[in-house]
C-alpha positions in Angstrom: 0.0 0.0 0.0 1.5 3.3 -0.9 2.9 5.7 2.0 2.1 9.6 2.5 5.2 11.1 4.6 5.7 14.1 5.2 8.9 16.1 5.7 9.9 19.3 7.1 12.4 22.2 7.2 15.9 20.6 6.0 17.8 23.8 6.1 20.8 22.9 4.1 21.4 19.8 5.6 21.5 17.6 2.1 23.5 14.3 3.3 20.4 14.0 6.2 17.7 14.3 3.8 19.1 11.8 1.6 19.9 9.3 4.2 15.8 10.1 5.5 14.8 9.8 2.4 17.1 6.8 0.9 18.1 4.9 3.7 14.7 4.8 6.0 11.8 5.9 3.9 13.3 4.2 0.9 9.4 5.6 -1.0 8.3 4.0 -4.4 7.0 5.8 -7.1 3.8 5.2 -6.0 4.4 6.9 -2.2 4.0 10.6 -1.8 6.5 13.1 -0.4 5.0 16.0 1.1 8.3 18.6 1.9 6.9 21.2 4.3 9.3 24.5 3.2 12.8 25.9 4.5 15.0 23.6 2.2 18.1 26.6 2.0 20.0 28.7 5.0 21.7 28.1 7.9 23.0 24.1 7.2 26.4 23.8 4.6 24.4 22.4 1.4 21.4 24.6 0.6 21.9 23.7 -3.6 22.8 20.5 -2.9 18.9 19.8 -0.8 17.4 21.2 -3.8 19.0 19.4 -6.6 17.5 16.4 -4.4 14.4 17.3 -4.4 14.3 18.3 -7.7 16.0 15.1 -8.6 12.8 13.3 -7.3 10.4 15.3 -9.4 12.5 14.9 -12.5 12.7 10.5 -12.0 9.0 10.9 -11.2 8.7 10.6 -7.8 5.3 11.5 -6.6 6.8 15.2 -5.1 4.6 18.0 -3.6 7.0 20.8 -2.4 5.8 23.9 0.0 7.6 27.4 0.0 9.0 28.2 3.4 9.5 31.5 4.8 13.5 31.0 4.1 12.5 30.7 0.2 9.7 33.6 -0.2 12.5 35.4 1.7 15.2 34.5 -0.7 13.3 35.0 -4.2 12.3 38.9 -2.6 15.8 39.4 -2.1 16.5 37.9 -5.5 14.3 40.9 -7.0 15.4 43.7 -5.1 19.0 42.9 -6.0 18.0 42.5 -9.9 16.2 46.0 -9.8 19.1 47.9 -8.0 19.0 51.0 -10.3 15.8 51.9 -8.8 17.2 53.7 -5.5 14.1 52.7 -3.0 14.7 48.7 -4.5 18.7 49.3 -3.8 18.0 49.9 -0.1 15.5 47.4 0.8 17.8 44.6 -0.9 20.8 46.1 1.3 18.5 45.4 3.9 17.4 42.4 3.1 20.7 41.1 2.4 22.0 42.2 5.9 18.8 40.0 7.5 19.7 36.9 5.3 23.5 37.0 6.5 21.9 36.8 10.1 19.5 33.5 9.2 22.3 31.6 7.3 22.4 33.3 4.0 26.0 33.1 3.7 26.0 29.3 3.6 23.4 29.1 0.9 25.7 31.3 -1.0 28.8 29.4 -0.4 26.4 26.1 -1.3 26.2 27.7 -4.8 29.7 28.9 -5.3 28.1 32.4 -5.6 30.0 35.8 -4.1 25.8 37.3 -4.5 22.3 36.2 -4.8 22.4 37.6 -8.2 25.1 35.0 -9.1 22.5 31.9 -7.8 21.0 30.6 -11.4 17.6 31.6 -12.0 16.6 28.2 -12.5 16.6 27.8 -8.5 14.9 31.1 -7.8 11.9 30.5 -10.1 11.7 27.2 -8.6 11.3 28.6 -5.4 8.9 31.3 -7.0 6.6 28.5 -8.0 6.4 26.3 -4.4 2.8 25.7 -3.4 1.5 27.6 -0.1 -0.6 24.5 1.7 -2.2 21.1 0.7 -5.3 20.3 2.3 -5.6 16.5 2.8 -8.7 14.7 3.8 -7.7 14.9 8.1 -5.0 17.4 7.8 -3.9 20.7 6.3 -0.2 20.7 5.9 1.5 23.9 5.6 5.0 25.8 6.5 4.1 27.7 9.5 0.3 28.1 10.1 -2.7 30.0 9.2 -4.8 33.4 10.1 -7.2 32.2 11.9 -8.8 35.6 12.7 -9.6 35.9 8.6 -12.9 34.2 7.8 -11.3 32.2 5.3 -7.6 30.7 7.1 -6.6 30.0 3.1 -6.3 33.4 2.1 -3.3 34.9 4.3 -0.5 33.3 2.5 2.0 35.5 4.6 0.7 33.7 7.3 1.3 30.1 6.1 5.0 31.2 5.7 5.7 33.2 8.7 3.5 33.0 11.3 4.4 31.5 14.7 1.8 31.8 17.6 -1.6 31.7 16.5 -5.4 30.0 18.0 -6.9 27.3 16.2 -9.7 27.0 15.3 -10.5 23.2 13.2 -13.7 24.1 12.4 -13.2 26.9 10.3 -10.3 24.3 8.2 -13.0 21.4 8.4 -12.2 19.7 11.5 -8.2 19.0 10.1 -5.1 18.9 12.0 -2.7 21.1 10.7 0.9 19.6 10.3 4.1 22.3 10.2 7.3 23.4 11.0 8.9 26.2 10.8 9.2 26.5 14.7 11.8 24.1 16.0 10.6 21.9 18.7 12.2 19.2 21.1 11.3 15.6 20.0 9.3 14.8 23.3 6.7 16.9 22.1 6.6 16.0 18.5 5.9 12.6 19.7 3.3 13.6 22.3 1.4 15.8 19.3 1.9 12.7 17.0 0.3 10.0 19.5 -2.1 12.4 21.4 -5.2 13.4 19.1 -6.0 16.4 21.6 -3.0 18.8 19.8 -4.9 20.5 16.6 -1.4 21.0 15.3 1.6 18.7 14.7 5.2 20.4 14.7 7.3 18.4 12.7 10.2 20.6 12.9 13.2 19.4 15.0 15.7 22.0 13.7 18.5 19.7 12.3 20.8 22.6 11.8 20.8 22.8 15.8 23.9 21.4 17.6 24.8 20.7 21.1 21.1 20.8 22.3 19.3 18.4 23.8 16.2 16.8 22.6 16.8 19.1 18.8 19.4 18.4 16.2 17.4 15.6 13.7 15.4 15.4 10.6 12.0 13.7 11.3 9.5 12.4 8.5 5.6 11.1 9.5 3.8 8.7 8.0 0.0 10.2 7.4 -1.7 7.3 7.2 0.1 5.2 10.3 1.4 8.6 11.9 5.2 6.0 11.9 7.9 8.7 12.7 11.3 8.2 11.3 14.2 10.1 12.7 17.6 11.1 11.2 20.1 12.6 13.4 22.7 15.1 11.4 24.7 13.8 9.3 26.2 17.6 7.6 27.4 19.1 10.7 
């Protein structure tokens, strides 16, 4: 019978995605791969989890990828820099660049041999351009962050489902669905209490591979939808 898993953020962390993905998920063509956003920044191999993923697509891999907040971030800095002789576009990409050093910017760039985001090949950034937002599923809604629960309709914030962080549920207005994200690293004690205990509306899938030396974070986790299995790769890439 085919498998539904789900994946989160990967931030640049290539050699743990393929291990997930390879070496314990080991998915058919007939599986589905559900990659919840935040593939680039911060880890050493930001091209490097793309041309996987893309890799998958291309062999005809049953693929559905999200934008993260890390990617819409990325293509906006992308345009600024391409439209510096317009003075106002100049300083909000030398802004923007400044931000993107601070969340891990300069090892995407280094991933890409690239001195500037103007040198990473468009191919990438209208890749990223194109990600979907959410996918609603039949019990859950999966997404990169969340949604606006205070709109009437939750689907129509898009900035929301890449950037928003503390927010009230409400199922009924989403059709009684779970909502499964990441984009908020969380310890793996409570990933597994939100997996196993039907009371949590939401599902954090996000362990934050990219983080070292702290307990209870550090691995890449994918779910099984239809068994809710958890599989868990610890970092291979740093």
């Amino acid at each position: 019978m085919p498998k539904r898993w789900v994946i989160p953020d990967i931030h640049g962390c290539s050699k743990t995605l393929k291990a997930l993905v390879i070496d314990l998920i080991r998915p058919t063509r007939n599986d589905e791969l559900y990659f919840l956003g935040d593939y680039v920044d911060r880890g050493p191999d930001s091209k490097g989890v793309i041309d996987f993923i893309r890799d998958l697509e291309n062999d005809q891999y049953n693929v559905t990828a999200l934008k993260g907040n890390h990617e819409d971030f990325m293509v906006e800095l992308y345009d600024a820099e391409m439209k510096t002789k317009n003075t106002w576009w100049h300083r909000l990409g030398d802004r923007k660049h400044k931000v993107w050093m601070d969340i891990g910017g300069k090892s995407t760039l280094e991933s890409f041999d690239a001195d500037s985001i103007r040198r990473v090949p468009g191919g990438y950034i209208e890749w990223m351009r194109g990600l979907r937002y959410y996918v609603p599923l039949e019990k859950f809604v999966l997404v990169h962050a969340g949604l606006n629960f205070k709109n009437e309709d939750p689907f129509q914030d898009q900035r929301a489902m890449l950037w928003l962080r503390d927010y009230e549920i409400r199922p009924d207005k989403i059709g009684n669905r779970r909502i499964i994200h990441g984009h908020v690293p969380v310890n793996m004690e409570l990933i597994v209490l939100s997996v196993k205990s039907k009371v949590y509306k939401f599902i954090d899938l996000d362990n934050g591979p990219y983080i070292s030396g702290k307990e209870g974070f550090g691995n890449l986790v994918a779910m099984d939808l239809d068994s809710m299995e958890i599989v868990i790769q610890n970092n291979l890439d740093l």
